[in-house]
N, C-alpha and C positions, 0 to 999 in steps of 0.2 A: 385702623391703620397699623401696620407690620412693618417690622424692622425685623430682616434675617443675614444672618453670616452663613456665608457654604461657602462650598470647593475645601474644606478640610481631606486628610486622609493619611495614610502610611506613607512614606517615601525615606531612601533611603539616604545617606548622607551625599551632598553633593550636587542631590536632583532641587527640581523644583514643584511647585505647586502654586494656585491663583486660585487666591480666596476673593469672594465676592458680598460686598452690602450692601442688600437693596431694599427698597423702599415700596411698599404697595399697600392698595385700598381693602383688599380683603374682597369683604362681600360690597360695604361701602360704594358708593353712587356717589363718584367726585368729579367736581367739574378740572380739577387738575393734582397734582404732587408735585410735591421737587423735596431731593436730597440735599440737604445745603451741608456744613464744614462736618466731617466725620473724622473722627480718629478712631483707629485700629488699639486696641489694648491686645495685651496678650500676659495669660498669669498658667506659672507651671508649679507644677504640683510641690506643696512644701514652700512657696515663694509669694511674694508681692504681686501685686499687678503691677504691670510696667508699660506703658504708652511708647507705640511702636513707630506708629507713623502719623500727621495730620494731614488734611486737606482742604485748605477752603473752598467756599463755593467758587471763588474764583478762580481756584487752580495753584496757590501757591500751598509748597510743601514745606514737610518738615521730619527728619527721622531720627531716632536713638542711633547713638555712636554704634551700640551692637548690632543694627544694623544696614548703617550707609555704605551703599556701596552694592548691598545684596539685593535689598528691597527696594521697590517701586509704587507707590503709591497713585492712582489715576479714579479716571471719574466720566462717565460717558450720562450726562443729566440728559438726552434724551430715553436713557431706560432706568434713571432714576437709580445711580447703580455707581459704586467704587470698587475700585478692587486694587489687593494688594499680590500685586509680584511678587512671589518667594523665590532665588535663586541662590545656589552656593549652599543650602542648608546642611544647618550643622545640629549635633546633640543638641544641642542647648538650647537651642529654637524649637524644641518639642514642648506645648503648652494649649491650653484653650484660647482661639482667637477670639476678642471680642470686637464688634465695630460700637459704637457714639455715634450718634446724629442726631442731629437737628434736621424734624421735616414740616414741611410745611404743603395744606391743602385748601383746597375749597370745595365747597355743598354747596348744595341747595337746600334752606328752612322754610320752609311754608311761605317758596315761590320768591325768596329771596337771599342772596347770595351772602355765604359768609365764607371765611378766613378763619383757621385754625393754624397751628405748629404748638409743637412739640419737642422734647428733649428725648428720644428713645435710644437706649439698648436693645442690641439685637440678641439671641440667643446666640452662645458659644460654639465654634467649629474648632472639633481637636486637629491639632498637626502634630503627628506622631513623626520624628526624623530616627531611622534606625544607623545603626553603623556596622 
């Protein structure tokens, strides 16, 4: 099972970009997935990590003051998948995004049905903001 962050990249001040954490089997033979509550970290060079945005599986949010208002946090659990809105981006917001989840799956073991999850980190996507 794989936990990935994308949609990083250059962009300049102002613009926007949509980063994406999704959840998948790999080579894995699963009778199902689901993404359940993910938050978005984000740590820039020389600095903390900092928790950017949450999401439950239900759907409620939660974002850092730095930035409500810009950010959009969402979650389309038919493709097993969150993504975070970047708009208004500034200097400061240039950092390695991380996503958190929790995911959960099901196999098949020797013709019978099990239930697994997980606490995974995804691999980092840089957001480089120029000005």
């Amino acid at each position: 099972v794989q936990l990935q962050a994308s949609g990083g990249g250059l962009v300049q001040t102002g613009g926007s970009l949509r980063l994406s954490c999704a959840a998948s089997g790999g080579t894995l033979r699963l009778t199902h997935i689901e993404i359940g509550a993910v938050d978005w970290y984000r740590q820039a060079s020389g600095k903390e990590r900092e928790l950017v945005a949450s999401i439950t599986s239900g759907g409620s949010t939660k974002y850092a003051d730095s930035v409500k208002g810009r950010f959009t946090i969402s979650r389309d659990n038919a493709k097993n998948t969150v993504y975070l809105q970047m708009s208004s981006l500034k200097s400061e917001d240039t950092a390695v995004y991380y996503c958190d989840a929790r995911v959960t799956w099901g196999t098949i073991v020797d013709g019978t049905p099990e239930e697994y999850g997980m606490d995974y980190r995804g691999k980092g996507t840089l957001v480089t903001v120029s000005s």
